[in-house]
C-alpha positions as a Python dict, from the first residue, in 0.01 Angstrom:
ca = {
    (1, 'X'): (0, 0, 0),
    (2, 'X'): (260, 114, -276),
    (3, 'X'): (350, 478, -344),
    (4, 'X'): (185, 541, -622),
    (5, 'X'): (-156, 354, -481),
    (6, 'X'): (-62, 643, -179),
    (7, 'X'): (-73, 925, -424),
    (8, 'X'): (-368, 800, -603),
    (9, 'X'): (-547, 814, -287),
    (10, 'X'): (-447, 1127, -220),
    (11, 'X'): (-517, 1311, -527),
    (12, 'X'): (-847, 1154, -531),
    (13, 'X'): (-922, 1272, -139),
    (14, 'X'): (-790, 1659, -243),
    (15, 'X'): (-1009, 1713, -559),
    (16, 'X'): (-1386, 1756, -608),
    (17, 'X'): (-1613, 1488, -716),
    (18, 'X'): (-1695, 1717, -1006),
    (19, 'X'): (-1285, 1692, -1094),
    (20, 'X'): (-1287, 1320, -1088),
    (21, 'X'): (-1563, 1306, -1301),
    (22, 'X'): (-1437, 1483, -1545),
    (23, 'X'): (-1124, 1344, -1571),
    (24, 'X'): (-1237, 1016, -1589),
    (25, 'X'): (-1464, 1093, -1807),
    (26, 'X'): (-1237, 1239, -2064),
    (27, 'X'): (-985, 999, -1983),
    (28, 'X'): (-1226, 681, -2078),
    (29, 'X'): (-1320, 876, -2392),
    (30, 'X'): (-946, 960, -2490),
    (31, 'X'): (-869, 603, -2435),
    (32, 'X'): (-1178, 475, -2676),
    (33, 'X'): (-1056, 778, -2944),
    (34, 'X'): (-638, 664, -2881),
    (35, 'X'): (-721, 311, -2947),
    (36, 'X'): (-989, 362, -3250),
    (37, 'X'): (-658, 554, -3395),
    (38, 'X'): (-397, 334, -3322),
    (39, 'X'): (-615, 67, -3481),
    (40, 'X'): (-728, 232, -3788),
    (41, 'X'): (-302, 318, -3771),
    (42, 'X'): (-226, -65, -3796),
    (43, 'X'): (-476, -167, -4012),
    (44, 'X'): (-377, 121, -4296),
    (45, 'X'): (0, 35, -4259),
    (46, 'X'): (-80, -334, -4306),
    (47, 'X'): (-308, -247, -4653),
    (48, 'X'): (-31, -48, -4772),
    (49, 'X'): (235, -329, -4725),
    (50, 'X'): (13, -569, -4809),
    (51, 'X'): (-85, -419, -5132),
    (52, 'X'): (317, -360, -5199),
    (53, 'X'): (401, -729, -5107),
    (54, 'X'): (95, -851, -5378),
    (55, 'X'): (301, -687, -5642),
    (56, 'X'): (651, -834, -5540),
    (57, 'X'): (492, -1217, -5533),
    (58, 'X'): (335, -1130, -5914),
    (59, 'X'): (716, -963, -6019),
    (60, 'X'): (852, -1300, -5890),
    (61, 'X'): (644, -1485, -6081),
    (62, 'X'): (636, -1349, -6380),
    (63, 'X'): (1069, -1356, -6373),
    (64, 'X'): (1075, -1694, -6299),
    (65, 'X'): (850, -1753, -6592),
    (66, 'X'): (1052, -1537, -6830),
    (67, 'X'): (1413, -1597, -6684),
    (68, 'X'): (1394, -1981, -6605),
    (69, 'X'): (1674, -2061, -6875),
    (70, 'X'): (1883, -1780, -6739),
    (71, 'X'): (2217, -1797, -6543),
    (72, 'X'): (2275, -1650, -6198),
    (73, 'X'): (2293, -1312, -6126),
    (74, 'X'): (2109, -973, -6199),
    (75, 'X'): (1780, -1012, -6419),
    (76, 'X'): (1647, -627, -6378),
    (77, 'X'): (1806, -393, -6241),
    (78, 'X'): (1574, -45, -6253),
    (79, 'X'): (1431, -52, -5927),
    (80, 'X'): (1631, 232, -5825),
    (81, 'X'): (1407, 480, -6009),
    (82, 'X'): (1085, 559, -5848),
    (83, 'X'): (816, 345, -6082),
    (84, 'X'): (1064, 125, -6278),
    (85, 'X'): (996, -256, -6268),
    (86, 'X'): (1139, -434, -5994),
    (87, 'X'): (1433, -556, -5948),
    (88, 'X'): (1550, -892, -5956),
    (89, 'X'): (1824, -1135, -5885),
    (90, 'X'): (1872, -1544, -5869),
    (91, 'X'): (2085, -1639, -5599),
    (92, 'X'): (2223, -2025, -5581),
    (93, 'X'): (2256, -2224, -5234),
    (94, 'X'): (2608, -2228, -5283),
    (95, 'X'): (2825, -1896, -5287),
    (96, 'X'): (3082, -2086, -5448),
    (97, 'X'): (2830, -2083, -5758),
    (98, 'X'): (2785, -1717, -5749),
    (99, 'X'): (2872, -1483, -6092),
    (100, 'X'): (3137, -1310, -6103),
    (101, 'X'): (2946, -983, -6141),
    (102, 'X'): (2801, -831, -5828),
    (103, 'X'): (2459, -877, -5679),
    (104, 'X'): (2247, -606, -5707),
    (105, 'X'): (2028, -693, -5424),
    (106, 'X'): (2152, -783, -5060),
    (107, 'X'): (2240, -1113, -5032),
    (108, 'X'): (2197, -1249, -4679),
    (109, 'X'): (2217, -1627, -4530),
    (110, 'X'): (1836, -1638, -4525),
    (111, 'X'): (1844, -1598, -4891),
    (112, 'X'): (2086, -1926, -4918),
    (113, 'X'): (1847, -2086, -4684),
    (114, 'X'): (1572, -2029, -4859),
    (115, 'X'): (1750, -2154, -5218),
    (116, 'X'): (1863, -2514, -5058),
    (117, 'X'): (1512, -2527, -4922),
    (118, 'X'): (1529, -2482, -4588),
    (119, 'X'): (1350, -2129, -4545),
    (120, 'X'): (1005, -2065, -4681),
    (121, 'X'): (975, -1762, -4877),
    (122, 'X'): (964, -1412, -4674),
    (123, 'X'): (1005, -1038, -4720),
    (124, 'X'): (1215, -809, -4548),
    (125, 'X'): (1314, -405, -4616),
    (126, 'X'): (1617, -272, -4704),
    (127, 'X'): (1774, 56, -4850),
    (128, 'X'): (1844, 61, -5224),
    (129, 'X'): (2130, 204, -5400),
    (130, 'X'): (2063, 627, -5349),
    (131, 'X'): (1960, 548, -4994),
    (132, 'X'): (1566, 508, -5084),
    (133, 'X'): (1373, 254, -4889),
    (134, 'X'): (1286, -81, -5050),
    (135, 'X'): (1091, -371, -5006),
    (136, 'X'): (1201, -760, -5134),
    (137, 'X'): (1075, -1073, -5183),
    (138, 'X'): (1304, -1368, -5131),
    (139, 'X'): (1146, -1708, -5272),
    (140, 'X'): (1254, -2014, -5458),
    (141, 'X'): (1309, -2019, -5827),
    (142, 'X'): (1174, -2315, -5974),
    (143, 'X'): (1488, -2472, -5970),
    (144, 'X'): (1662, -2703, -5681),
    (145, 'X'): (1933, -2508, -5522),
    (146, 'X'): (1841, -2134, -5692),
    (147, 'X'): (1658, -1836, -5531),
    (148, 'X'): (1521, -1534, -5681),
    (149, 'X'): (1465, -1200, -5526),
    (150, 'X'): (1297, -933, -5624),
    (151, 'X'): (1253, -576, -5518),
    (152, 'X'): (1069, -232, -5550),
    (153, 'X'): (1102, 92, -5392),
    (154, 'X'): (894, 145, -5053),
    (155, 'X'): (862, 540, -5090),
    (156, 'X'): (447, 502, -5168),
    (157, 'X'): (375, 336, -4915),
    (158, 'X'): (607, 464, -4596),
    (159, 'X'): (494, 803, -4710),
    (160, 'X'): (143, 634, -4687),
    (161, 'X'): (189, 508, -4367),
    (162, 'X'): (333, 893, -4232),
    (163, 'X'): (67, 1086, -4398),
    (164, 'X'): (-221, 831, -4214),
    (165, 'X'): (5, 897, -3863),
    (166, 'X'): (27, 1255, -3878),
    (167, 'X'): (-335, 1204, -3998),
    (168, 'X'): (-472, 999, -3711),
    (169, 'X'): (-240, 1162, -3431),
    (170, 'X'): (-385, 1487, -3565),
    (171, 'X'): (-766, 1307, -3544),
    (172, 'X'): (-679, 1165, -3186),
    (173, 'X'): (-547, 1462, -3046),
    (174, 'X'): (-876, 1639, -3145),
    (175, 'X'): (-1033, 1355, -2990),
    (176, 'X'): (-846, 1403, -2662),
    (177, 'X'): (-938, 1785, -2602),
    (178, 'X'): (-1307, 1677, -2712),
    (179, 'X'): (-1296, 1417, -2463),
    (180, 'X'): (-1156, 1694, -2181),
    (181, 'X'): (-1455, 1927, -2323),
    (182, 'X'): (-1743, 1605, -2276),
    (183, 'X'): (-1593, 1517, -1952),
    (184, 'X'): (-1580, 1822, -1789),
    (185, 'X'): (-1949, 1916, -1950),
    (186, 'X'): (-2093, 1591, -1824),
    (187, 'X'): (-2006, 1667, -1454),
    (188, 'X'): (-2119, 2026, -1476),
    (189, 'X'): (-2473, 1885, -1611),
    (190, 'X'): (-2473, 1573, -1415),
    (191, 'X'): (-2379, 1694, -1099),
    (192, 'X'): (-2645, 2029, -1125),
    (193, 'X'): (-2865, 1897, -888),
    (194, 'X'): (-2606, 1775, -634),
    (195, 'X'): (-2434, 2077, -643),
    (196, 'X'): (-2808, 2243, -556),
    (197, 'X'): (-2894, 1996, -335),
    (198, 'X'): (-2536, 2117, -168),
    (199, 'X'): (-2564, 2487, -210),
    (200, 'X'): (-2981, 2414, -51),
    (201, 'X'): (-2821, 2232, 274),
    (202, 'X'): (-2550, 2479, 343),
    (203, 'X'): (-2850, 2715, 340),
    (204, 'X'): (-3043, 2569, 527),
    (205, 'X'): (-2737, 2503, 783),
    (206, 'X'): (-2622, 2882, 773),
    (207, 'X'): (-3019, 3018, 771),
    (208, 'X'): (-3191, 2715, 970),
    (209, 'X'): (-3495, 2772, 751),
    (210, 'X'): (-3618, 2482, 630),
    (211, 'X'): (-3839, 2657, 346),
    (212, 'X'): (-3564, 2655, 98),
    (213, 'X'): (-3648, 2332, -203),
    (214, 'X'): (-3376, 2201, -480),
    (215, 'X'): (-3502, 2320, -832),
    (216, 'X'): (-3594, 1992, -1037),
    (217, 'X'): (-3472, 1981, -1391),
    (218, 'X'): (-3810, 2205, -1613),
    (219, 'X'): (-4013, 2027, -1786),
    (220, 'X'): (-4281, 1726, -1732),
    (221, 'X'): (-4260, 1530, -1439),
    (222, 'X'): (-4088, 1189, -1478),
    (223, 'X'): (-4312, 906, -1436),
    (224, 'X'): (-4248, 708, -1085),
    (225, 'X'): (-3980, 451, -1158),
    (226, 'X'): (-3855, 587, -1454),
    (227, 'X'): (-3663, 911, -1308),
    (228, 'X'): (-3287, 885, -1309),
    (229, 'X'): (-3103, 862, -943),
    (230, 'X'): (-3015, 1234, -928),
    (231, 'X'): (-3382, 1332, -973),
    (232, 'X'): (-3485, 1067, -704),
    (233, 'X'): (-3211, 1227, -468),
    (234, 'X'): (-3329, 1554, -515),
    (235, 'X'): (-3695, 1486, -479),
    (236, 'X'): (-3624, 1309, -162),
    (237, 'X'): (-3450, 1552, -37),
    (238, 'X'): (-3756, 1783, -94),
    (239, 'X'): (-4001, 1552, 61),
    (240, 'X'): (-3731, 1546, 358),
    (241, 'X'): (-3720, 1913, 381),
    (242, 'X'): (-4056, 1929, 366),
    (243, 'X'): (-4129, 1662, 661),
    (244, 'X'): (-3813, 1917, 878),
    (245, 'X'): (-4037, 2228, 771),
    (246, 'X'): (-4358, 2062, 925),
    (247, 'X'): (-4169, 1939, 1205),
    (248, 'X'): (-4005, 2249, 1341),
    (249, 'X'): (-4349, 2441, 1231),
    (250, 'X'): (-4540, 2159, 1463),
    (251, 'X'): (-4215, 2267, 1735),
    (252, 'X'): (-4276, 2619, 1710),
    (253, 'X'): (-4637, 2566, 1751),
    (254, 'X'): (-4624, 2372, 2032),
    (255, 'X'): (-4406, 2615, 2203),
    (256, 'X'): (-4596, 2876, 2117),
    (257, 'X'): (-4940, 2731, 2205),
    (258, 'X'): (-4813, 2596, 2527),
    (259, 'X'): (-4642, 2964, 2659),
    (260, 'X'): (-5010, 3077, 2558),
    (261, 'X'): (-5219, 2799, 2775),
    (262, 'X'): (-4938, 2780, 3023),
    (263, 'X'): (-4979, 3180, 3088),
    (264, 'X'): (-5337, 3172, 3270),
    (265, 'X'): (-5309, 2861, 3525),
    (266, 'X'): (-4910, 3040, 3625),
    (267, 'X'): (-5071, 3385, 3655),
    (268, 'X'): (-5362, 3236, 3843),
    (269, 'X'): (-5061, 3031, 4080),
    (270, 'X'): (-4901, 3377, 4138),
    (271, 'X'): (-5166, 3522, 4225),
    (272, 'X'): (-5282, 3294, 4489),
    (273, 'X'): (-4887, 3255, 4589),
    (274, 'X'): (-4896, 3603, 4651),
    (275, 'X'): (-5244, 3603, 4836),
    (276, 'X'): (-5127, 3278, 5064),
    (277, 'X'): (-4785, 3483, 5150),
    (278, 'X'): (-4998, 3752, 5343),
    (279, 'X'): (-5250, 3454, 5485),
    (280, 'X'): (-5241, 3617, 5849),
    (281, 'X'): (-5451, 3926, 5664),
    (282, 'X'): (-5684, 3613, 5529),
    (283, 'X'): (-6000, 3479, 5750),
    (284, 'X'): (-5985, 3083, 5748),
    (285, 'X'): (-6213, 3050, 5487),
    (286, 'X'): (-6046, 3289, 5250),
    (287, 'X'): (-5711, 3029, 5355),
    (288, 'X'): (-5885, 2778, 5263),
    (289, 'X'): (-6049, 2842, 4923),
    (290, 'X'): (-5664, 3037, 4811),
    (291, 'X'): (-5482, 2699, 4924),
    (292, 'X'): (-5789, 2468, 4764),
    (293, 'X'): (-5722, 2663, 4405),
    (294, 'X'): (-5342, 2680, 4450),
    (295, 'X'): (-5385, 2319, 4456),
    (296, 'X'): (-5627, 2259, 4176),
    (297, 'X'): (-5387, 2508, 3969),
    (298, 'X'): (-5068, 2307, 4041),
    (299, 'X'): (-5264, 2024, 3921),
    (300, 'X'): (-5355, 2164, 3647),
    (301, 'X'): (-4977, 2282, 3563),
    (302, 'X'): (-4833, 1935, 3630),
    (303, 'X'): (-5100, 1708, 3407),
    (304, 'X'): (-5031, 1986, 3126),
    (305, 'X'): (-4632, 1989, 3144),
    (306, 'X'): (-4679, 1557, 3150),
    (307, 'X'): (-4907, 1601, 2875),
    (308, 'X'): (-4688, 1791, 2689),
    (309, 'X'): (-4361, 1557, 2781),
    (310, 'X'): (-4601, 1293, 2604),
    (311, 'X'): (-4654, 1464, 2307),
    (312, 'X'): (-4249, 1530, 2247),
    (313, 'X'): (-4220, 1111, 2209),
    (314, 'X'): (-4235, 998, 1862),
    (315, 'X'): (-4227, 647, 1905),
    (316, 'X'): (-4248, 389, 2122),
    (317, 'X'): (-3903, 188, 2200),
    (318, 'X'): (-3893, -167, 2028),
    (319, 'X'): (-3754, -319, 2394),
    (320, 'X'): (-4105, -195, 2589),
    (321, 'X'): (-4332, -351, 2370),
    (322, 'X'): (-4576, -708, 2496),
    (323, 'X'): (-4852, -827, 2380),
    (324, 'X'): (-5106, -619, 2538),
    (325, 'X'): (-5486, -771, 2584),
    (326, 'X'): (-5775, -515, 2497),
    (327, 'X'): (-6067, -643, 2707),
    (328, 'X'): (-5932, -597, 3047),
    (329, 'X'): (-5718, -278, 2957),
    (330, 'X'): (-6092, -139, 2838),
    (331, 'X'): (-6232, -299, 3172),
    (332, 'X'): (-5976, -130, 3372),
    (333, 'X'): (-6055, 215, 3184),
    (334, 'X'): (-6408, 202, 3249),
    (335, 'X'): (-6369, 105, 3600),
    (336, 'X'): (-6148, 421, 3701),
    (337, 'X'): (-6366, 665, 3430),
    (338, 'X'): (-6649, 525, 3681),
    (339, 'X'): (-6499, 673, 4014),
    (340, 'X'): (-6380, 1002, 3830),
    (341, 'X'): (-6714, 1071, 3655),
    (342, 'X'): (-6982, 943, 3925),
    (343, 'X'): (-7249, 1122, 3725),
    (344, 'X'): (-7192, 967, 3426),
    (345, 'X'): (-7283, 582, 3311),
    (346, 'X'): (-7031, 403, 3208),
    (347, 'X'): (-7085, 91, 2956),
    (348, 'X'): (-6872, -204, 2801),
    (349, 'X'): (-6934, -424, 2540),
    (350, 'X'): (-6699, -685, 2441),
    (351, 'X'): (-6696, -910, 2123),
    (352, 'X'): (-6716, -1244, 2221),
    (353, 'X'): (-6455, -1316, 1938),
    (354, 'X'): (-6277, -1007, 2071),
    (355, 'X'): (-6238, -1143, 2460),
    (356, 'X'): (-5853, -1282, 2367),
    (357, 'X'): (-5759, -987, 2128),
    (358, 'X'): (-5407, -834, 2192),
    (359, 'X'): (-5174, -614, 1984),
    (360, 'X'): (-4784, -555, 2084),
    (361, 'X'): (-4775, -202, 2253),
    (362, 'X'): (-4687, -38, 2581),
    (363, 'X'): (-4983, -112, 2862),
    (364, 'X'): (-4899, 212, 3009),
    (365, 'X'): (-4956, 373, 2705),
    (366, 'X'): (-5248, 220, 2576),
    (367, 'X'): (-5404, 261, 2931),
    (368, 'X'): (-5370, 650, 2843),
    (369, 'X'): (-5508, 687, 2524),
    (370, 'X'): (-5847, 450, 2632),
    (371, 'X'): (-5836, 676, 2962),
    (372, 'X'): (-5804, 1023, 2740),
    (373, 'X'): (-6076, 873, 2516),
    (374, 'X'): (-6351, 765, 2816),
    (375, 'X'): (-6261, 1131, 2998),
    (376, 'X'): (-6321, 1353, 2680),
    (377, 'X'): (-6641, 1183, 2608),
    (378, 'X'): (-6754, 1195, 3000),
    (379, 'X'): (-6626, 1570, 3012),
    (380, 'X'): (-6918, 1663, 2746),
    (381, 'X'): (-7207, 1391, 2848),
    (382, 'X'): (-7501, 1553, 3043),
    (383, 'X'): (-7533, 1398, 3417),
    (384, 'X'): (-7681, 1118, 3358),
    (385, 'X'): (-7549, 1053, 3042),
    (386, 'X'): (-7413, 737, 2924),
    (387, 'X'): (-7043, 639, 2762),
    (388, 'X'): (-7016, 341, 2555),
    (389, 'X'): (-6677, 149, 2489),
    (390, 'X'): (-6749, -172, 2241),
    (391, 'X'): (-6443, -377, 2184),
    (392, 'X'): (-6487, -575, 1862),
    (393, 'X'): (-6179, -751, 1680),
    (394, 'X'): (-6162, -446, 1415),
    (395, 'X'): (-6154, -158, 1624),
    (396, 'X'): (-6255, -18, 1979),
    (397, 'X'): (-6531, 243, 1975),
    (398, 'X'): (-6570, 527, 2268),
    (399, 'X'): (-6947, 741, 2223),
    (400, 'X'): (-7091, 971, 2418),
    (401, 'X'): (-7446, 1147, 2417),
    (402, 'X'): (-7343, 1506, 2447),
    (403, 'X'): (-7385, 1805, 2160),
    (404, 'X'): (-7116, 1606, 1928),
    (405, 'X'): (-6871, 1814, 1708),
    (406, 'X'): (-6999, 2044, 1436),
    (407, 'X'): (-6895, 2017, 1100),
    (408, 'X'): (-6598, 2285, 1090),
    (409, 'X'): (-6454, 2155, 1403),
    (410, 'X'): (-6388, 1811, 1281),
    (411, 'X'): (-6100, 1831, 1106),
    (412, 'X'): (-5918, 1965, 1416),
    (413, 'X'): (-6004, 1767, 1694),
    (414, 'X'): (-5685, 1598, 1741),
    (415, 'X'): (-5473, 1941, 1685),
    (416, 'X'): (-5276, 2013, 2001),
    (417, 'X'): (-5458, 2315, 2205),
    (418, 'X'): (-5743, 2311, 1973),
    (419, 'X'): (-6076, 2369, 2168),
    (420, 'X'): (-6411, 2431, 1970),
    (421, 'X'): (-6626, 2641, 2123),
    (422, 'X'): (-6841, 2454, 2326),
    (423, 'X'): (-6596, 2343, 2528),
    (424, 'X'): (-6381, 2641, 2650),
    (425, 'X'): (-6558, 2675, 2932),
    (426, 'X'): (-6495, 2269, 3019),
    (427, 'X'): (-6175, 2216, 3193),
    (428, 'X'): (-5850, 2010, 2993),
    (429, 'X'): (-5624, 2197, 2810),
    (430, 'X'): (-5693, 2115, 2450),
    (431, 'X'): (-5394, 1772, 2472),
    (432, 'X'): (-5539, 1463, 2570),
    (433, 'X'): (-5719, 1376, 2196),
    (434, 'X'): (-5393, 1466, 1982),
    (435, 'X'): (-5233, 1258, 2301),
    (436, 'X'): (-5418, 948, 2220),
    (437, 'X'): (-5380, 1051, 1797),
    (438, 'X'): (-5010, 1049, 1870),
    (439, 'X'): (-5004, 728, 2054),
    (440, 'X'): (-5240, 520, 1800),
    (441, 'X'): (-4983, 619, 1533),
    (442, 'X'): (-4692, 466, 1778),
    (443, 'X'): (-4872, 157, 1818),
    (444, 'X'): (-4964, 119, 1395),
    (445, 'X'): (-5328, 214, 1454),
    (446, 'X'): (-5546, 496, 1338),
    (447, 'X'): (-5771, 697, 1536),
    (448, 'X'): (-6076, 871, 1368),
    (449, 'X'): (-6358, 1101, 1519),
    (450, 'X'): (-6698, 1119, 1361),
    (451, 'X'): (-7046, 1260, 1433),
    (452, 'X'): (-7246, 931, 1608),
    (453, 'X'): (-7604, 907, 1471),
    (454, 'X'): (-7871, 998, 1657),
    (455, 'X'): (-7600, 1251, 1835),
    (456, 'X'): (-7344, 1295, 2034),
    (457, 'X'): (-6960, 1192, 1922),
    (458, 'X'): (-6791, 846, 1842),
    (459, 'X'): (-6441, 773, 1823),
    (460, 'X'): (-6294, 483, 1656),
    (461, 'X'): (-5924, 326, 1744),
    (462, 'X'): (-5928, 93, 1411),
    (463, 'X'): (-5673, -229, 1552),
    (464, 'X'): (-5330, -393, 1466),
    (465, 'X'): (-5443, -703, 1633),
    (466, 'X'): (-5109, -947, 1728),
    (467, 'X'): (-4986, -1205, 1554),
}
């Protein structure tokens, strides 16, 4: 890499993107306004001249026609004064032919060449007599072996072509610091919203509140598709703020609601720690019934702390997943709902189109949520009661007989801790519906709870049946 590619680099990895912006803003804009003058420069200049050299070809022609039985030499000779007739000469091929009274003009070997024929006609400048600028024509006379050359002062048009410089520098300089003034106003607008979106994140970083939102630009809400990219960026960056906010409120909820259910069954264990440490004040029975619930409470402890492990997995990883078959994972379900729930029926139903279904998942998983799903609706059957599980290829259906869930506990079945009324005094702690919620959505599948007709509750695991 050369040196000045090095420096480039390096001025560009010092200064703010609002700094580059500007400046190339204002530089593409002071190019555009440079080369607009610089044109309009050229094409004035050449009008001028051009207009000048249109007179010297009609002088020249207009001699020739009134001095074509003239001798050599000086024709007109005024050209000196500023709007006197032009000047004019004829020149032979041969400077042995030449008068003996001195050209007026400058006499050059061009102008020879151009008398024997071998130079077309051109014009050139020169300084006249009093050190003015002029302009002449050099062409053939009319006759073999003769030139003529004719001449006027420049003065009109070089002070043309200054005035339209000092005119157009003037005009491009203006353009220039107008450019610096758009450049460095189009970053400040354009880059508003980063610069919020920057000021909003350092916020957040120094405050760890995720409340804070980037102001959008007032005014009606752009249609979807047609809102430029810094809108987009800062709306996403809302909606991603907005997802943090309602993930670290979901966090602190958890926490919270956990320390809360977590505080009776580790009382309870202290209590009965503390009762089993002075066990030779106990009678056997008293033993046994303190070491019988210090069990049941550890229990209780450990399923809640694994439930709650569960819970803190978002997804399943992409390596664990198989094709996972429905019928016998239900089967399997139902069989060991049947040995904890001897009080309760237990009945399965499977498709006949449904008997092959699969969907890609983890077994152990999916062997969970069926199992949290066949529990919750044994947990509030009467004795006697049945549970029915019907696999069909849309969805798998779990219903129970019991009281069913009220209107304004609905919504809430699947929140974590959540326990309606009814069933406080059940055991569970309130995890094993948003369990099997949590992994339906890992596995692409929704499940829904609804009031069952004729009673009781039904839960529906709608499918994403393998391909």
């Amino acid at each position: 890499m050369s040196a000045r590619r090095r420096l480039g680099a390096r001025w560009r990895r010092r200064r703010p993107l609002r700094t580059r912006l500007a400046v190339v803003a204002a530089a593409a804009v002071a190019v555009v306004a440079i080369g607009v003058c610089a044109a309009a420069f050229f094409v004035i200049r050449f009008k001028l001249y051009q207009q000048l050299d249109q007179n010297l070809a009609q002088s020249a022609t207009l001699i020739a026609q009134q001095h074509r039985s003239e001798g050599l030499g000086v024709m007109t000779g005024e050209c000196r004064f500023l709007g006197a007739p032009a000047c004019s000469q004829i020149v032979p091929a041969d400077a042995k032919d030449d008068p003996a009274k001195p050209y007026l003009l400058p006499v050059s070997g061009l102008t020879r060449s151009v008398a024997d024929g071998h130079r077309p006609a051109y014009y050139s400048n020169f300084t006249l007599p009093g050190g003015k600028p002029g302009r002449m024509y050099t062409t053939t006379f009319g006759k073999e072996g003769e030139a003529v050359q004719v001449a006027l002062r420049a003065d009109i048009a070089e002070r043309g072509v200054r005035q339209a410089a000092s005119l157009l520098a003037a005009v491009g300089g203006a353009g220039v610091l107008l450019s610096a003034v758009g450049g460095y106003w189009v970053s400040r607008t354009g880059l508003a919203p980063i610069t919020r979106l920057t000021a909003t994140a350092e916020r957040i970083a120094a405050t760890r509140d995720a409340r804070h939102r980037i102001e959008l630009p007032p005014g009606r809400p752009a249609r979807e598709g047609h809102e430029d990219e810094v809108t987009r960026l800062a709306t996403s960056f809302n909606t991603m703020l907005a997802e943090l906010e309602e993930s670290v409120t979901a966090r602190r909820r958890l926490v919270a609601d956990a320390s809360h259910e977590l505080r009776t069954p580790l009382t309870a264990l202290r209590t009965n720690a503390e009762l089993l440490a002075r066990a030779d004040r106990l009678t056997d029975a008293q033993r046994e019934r303190a070491s019988g619930a210090l069990g049941r409470q550890l229990r209780e402890v450990t399923g809640m702390v694994n439930d709650l492990i569960e819970l803190a997995r978002d997804a399943e990883p992409q390596p664990l997943l198989e094709e996972v078959r429905l019928a016998p994972l239900a089967a399997h379900a139902v069989d060991a709902a049947r040995g904890h729930w001897p009080a309760i029926r237990f009945t399965l139903q499977v498709a006949p189109e449904a008997a092959e279904l699969s969907m890609p998942g983890v077994p152990a998983r999916l062997s969970r949520l069926l199992t949290n799903l066949v529990d919750n609706a044994a947990k509030f059957s009467p004795p006697g009661g049945p549970v029915e599980v019907a696999l069909t290829r849309e969805a798998l259906t779990v219903r129970d007989h019991g009281p069913g869930i009220s209107e304004e506990d609905l919504p809430y079945v699947f929140d974590r801790f959540y326990r309606a009324e009814k069933a406080r005094a059940l055991p569970g702690s309130g995890l094993g519906l948003a369990m099997a919620r949590q992994i339906a959505h890992a596995h692409g599948s929704e499940l829904t709870a609804e009031r069952a007709p004729g009673g009781g509750a039904l839960f529906r695991l709608t499918l994403l049946p393998g391909r």
